[in-house]
C-alpha positions as CSV (number, residue, x, y, z in Angstrom):
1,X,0.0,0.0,0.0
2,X,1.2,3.5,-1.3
3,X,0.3,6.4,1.5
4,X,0.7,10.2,0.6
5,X,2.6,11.0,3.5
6,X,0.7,14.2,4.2
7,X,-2.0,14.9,6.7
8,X,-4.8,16.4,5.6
9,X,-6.5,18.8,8.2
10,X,-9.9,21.0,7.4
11,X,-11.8,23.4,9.2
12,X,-10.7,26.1,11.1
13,X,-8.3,25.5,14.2
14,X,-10.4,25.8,17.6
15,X,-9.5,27.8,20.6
16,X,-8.6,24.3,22.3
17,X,-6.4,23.2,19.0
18,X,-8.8,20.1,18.1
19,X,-8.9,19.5,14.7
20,X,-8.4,16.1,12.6
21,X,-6.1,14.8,10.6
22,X,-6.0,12.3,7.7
23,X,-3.6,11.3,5.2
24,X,-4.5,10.1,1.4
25,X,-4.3,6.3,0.3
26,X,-3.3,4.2,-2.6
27,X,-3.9,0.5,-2.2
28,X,-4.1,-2.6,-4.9
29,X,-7.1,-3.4,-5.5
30,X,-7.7,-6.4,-3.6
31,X,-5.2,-4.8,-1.3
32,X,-6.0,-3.8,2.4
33,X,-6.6,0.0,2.6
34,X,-5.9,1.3,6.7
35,X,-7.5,4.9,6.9
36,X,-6.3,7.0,9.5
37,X,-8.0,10.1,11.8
38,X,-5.7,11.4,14.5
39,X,-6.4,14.2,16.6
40,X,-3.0,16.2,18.7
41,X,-5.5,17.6,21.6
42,X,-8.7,15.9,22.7
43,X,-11.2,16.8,25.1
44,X,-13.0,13.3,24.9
45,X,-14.7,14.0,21.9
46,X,-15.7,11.2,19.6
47,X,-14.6,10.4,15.9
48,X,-16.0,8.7,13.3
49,X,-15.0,7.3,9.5
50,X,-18.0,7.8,6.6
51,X,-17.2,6.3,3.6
52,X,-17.7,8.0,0.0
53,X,-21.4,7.6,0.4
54,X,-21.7,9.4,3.6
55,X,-22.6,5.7,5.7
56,X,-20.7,5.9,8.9
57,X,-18.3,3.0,9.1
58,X,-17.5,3.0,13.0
59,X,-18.2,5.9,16.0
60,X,-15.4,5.5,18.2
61,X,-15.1,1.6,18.8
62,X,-18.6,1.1,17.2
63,X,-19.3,-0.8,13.8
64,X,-21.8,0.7,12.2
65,X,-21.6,-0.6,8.7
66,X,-22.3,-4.5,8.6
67,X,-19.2,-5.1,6.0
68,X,-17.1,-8.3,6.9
69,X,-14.1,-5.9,4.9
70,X,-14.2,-3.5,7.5
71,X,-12.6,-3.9,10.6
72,X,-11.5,-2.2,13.4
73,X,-7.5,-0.7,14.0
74,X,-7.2,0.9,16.9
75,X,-9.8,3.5,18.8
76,X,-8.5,6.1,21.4
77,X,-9.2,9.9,21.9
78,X,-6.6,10.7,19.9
79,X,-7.1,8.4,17.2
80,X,-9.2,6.0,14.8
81,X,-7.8,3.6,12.4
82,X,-10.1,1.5,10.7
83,X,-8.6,-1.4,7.6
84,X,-10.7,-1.9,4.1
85,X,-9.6,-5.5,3.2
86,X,-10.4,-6.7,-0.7
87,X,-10.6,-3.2,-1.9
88,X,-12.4,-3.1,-5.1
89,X,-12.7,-0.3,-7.6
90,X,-16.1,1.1,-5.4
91,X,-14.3,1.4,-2.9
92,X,-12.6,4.3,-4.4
93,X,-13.6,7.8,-3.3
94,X,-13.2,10.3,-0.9
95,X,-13.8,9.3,3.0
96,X,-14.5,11.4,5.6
97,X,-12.9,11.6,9.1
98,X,-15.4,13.6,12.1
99,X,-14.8,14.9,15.1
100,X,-17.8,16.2,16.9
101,X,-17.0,19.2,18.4
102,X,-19.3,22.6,18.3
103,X,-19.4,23.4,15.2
104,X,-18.1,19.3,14.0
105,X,-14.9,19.4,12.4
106,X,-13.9,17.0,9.5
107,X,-11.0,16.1,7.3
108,X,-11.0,14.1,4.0
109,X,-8.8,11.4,3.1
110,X,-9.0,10.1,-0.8
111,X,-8.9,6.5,-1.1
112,X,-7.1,5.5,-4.3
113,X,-7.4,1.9,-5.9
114,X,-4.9,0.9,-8.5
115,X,-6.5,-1.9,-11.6
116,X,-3.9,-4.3,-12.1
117,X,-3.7,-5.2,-15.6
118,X,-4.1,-8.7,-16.7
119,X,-1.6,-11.0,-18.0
120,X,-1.2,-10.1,-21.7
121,X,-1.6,-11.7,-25.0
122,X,0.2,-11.7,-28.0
123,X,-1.5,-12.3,-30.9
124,X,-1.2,-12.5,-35.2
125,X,1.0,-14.8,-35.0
126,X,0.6,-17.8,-37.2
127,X,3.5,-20.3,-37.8
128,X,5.4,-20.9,-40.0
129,X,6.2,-17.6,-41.4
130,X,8.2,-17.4,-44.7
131,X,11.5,-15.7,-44.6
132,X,11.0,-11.9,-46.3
133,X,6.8,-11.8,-45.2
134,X,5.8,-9.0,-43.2
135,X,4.9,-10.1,-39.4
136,X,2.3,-8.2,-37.6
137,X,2.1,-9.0,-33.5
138,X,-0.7,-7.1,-31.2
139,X,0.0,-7.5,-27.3
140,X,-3.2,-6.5,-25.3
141,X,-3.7,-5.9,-21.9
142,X,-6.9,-5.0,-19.8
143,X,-8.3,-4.0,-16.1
144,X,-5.1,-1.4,-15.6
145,X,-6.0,1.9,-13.8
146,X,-4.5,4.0,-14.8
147,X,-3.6,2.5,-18.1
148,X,-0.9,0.4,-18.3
149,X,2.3,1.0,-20.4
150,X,3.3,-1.8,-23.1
151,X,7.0,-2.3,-24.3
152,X,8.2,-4.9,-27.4
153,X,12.0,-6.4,-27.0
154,X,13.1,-8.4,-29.6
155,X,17.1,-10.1,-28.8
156,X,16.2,-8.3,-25.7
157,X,16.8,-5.0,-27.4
158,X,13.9,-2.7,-26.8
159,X,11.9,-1.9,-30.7
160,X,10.6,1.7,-30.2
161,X,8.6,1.9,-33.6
162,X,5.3,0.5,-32.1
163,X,2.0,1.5,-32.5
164,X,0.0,2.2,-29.2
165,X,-4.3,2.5,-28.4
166,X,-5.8,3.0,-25.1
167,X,-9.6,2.1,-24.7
168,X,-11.7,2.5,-21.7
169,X,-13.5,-0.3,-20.2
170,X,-17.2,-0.8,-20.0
171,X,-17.1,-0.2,-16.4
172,X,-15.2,3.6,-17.0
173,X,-13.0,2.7,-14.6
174,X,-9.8,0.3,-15.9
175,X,-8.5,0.4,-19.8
176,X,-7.5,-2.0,-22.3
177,X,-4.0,-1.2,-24.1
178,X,-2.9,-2.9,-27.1
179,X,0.2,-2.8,-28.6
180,X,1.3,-3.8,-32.6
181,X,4.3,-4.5,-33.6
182,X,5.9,-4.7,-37.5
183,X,8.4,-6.0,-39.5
184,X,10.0,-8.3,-42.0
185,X,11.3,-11.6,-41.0
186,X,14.3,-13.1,-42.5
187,X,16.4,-16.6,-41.4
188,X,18.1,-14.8,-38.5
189,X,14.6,-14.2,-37.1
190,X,14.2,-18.1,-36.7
191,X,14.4,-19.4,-33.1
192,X,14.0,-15.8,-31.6
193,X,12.0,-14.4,-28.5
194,X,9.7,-11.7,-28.8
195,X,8.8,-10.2,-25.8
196,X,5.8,-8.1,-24.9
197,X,6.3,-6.8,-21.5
198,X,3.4,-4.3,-19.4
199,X,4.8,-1.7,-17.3
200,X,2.1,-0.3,-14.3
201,X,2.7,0.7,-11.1
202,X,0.4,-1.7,-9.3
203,X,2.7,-4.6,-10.3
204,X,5.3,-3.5,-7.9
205,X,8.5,-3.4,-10.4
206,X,8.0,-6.6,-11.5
207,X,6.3,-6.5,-15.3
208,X,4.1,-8.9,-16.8
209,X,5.4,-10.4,-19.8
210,X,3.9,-12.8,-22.6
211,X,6.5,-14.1,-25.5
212,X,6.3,-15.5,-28.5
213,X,9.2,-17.7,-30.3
214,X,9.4,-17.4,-34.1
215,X,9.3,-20.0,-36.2
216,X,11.0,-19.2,-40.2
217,X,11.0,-21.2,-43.1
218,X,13.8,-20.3,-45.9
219,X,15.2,-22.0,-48.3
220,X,18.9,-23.9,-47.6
221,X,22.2,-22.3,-47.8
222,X,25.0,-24.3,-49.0
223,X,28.6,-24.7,-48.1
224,X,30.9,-27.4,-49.7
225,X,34.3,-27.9,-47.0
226,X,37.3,-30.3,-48.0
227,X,39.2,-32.2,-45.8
228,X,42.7,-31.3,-46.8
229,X,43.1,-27.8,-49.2
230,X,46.1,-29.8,-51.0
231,X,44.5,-33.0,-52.6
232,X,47.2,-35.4,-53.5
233,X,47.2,-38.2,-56.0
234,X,47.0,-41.7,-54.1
235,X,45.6,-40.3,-50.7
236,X,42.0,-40.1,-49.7
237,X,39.8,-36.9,-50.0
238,X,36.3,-35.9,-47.9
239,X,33.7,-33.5,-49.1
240,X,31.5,-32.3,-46.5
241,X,28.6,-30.6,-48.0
242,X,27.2,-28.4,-45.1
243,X,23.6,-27.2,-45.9
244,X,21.3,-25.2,-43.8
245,X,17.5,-24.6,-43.4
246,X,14.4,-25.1,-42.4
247,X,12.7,-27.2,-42.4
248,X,15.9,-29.5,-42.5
249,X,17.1,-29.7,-46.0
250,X,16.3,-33.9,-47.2
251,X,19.4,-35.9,-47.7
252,X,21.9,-33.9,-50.6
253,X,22.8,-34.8,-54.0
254,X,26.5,-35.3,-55.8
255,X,27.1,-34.8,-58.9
256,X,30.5,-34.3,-61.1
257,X,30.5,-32.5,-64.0
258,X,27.0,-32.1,-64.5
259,X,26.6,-35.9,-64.1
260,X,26.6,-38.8,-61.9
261,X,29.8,-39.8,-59.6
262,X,31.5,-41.9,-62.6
263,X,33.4,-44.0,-59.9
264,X,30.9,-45.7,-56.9
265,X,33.4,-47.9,-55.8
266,X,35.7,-45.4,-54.9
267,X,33.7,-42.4,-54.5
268,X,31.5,-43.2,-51.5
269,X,27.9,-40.3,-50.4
270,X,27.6,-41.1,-46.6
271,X,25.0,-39.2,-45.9
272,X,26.1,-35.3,-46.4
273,X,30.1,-36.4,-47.3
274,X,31.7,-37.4,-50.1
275,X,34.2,-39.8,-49.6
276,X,36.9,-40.4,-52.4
277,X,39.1,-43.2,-51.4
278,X,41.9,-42.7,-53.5
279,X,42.6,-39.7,-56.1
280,X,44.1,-39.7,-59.3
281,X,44.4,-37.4,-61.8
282,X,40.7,-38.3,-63.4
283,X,39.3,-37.0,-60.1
284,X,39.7,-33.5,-61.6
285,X,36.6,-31.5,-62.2
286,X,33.5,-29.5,-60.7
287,X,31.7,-31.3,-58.0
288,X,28.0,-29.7,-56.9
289,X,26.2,-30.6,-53.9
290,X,22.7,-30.2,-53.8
291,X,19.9,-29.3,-51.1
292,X,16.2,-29.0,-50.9
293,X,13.4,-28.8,-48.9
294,X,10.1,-27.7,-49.4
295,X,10.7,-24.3,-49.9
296,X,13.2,-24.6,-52.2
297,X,16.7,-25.7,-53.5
298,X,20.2,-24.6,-53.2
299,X,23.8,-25.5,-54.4
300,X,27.7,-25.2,-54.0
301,X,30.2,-26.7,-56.0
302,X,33.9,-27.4,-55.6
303,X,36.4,-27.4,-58.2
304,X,39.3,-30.6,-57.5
305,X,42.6,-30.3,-58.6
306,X,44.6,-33.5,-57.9
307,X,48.2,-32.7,-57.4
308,X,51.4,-34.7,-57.4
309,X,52.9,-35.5,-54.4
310,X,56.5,-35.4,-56.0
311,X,55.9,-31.9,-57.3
312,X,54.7,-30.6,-54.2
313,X,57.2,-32.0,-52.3
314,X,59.6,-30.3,-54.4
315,X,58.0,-26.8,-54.2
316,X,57.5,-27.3,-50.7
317,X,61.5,-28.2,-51.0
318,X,64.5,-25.5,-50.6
319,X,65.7,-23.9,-54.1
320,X,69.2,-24.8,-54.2
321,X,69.1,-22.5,-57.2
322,X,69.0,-19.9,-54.9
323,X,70.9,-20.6,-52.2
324,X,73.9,-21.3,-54.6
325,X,73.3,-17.4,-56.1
326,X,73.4,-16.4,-52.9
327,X,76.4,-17.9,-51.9
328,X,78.3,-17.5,-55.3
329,X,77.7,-13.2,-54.7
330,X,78.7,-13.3,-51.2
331,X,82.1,-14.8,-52.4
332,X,82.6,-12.7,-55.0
333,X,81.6,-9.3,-52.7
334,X,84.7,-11.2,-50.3
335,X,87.0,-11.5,-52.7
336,X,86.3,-8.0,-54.1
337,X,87.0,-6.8,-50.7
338,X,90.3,-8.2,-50.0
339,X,91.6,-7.1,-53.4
340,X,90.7,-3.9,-52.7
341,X,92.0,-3.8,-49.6
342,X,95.7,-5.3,-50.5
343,X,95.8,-2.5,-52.9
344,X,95.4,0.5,-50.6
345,X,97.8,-1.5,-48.3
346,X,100.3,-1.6,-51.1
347,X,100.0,2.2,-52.1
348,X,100.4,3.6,-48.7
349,X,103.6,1.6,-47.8
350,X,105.2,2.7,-51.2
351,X,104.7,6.3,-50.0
352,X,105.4,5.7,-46.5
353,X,109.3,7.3,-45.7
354,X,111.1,7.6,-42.5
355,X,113.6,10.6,-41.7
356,X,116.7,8.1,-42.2
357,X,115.1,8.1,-45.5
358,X,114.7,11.7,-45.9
359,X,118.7,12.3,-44.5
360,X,117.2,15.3,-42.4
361,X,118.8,14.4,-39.6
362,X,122.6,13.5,-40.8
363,X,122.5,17.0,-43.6
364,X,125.4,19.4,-42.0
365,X,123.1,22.6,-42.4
366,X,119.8,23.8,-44.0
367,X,120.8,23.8,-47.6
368,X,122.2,20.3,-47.4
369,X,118.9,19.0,-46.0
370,X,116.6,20.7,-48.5
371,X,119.0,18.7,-51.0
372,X,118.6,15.4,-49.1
373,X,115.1,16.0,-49.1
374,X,114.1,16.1,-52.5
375,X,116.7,13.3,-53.3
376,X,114.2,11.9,-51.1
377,X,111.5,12.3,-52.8
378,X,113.0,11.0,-55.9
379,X,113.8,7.8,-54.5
380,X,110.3,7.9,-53.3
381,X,108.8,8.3,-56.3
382,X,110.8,5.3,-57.5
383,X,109.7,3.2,-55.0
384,X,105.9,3.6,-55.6
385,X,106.5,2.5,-59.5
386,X,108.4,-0.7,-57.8
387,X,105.3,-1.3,-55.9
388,X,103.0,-0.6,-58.1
């Protein structure tokens, strides 16, 4: 039970400060409504609950209403509590607390009673459904007061474009709410929930929800999957032809080339394989794998290529072409190198001269080591065409 926490008083405030109070009420119907009339300052003066059509319920302690619902809380000079048990719909109104003073005072209290909707329905549905037809799904709801609020999920993701109509019911109290949902269906679709779920405040967070799983028909898909993607002469193959759909595709058909398998004995249909127990190169060609059911009829083929083990093995070999290459340029780059490299060796110890060579240090004076010098050089430039 929802309560509106705030005390309703009315009529003016006497000398002695006695004046009732009463607080609003929202109940479930069926629910138990407890309504309230306190008073803070009493000089024993009696109270008494009326309900919407002015029939006193209880005066003080007294019953005065024979309703089995209606029962007595508690009864003091300061307060009367009476409980409403199986509230219905009538029971909703405005209720009136007295306290008989000179003039009487009185407070009102409104009694609220929530219509819980009923479980819904989803409807339109009719199975199967083709893949690519347009679906249409109504969810309806009635007996919600106020009306109730209706939500489609689909994958559990909420669908938003939705088309929504509230009708009153015949006893202008509750509603009915229907909801209708479109779209398209394709193969994903198959298998799937669709949720209609009613949102109302009487249900205490916890929604009603009705469902409907989808059943799709479509045509197969095919898929052809060999057992080996390099099929080599002399060793066994398997073609598994993997075909999808509902309803479940009947058992599929072989063919090569346009026409039957030419070799049964070695080329073996075990239910959706194709077993070829040894290959060779006749093997080659297009093979198609075929699938129906009653909506219709699909196909894959696979194109064989039997290869020879000796020539794969040789391409799946080293190539000691080139690796030799490779090694014949890094010898040649080596020998290059050390060539080159005994030839700068040779030029700069043709040039190199010491200064015993040069007679700088044993020349008398100057002038006789300028001459020593470029005798030097001459003997220099010998030695570097001796080299050389």
């Amino acid at each position: 039970m929802d309560v509106d926490a705030r005390f309703i008083g009315q009529g003016r405030k006497g000398s002695q400060g006695q004046f009732p109070l009463t607080q609003n009420v929202t109940v479930v119907e069926g629910g138990t409504a407890i309504l309230t009339c306190r008073v803070d300052q009493n000089d024993n003066t009696s109270l008494q609950w009326s309900n919407p059509a002015q029939q006193t319920l209880y005066f003080d302690d007294k019953k005065a209403l024979r309703d089995n619902r209606i029962e007595l809380v508690r009864a003091s000079w300061h307060e009367l509590s009476i409980s409403v048990s199986d509230v219905s719909l009538s029971d909703e109104g405005q209720y009136t607390c007295s306290l008989f003073t000179m003039p009487v005072k009185t407070s009102k209290a409104y009694l609220t009673v929530l219509g819980v909707p009923e479980k819904p329905q989803i409807s339109g549905f009719s199975s199967p459904v083709m893949e690519g037809d347009l679906m249409q799904l109504t969810c309806k709801t009635s007996g919600s007061k106020p009306a109730a609020d209706i939500r489609w999920f689909k994958n559990d993701k909420e669908i938003k474009d939705v088309k929504y109509l509230k009708e009153e019911d015949a006893n202008r109290k509750t509603f009915t709410v229907s909801s209708t949902l479109d779209f398209r269906v394709d193969r994903s679709d198959d298998g799937v929930a669709v949720i209609c779920r009613v949102d109302h405040e009487s249900l205490n967070a916890t929604p009603q929800v009705a469902m409907q799983v989808l059943e799709i028909h479509y045509t197969p898909s095919v898929k052809i999957i060999p057992s080996t993607p390099f099929p080599q002469e002399g060793q066994p193959l398997i073609l598994t032809c993997e075909s999808k759909g509902k309803p479940l595709p009947e058992p599929v058909l072989w063919t090569k080339d346009g026409g039957e398998l030419p070799d049964p004995d070695r080329m073996v249909v075990s239910g959706r394989e194709l077993n070829i127990l040894f290959l060779n190169k006749t093997d080659n060609g297009t093979y198609r794998c075929e699938a129906t059911n009653t909506i219709g009829q699909s196909s894959a083929e696979y194109v064989l290529i039997v290869h020879d083990p000796n020539a794969l093995a040789g391409q799946n070999g080293p190539d000691h072409a080139l690796i030799g290459g490779i090694v014949a340029v890094v010898v040649f780059v080596t020998l290059c190198s050390i060539f080159l490299l005994g030839r700068y060796l040779a030029r700069h110890k043709g040039t190199y001269l010491t200064n015993e060579a040069k007679g700088a240090e044993d020349a008398p004076d100057a002038d006789t080591a300028i001459i020593n010098a470029e005798g030097s050089q001459v003997n220099a430039e010998e030695k570097k065409e001796y080299f050389i």
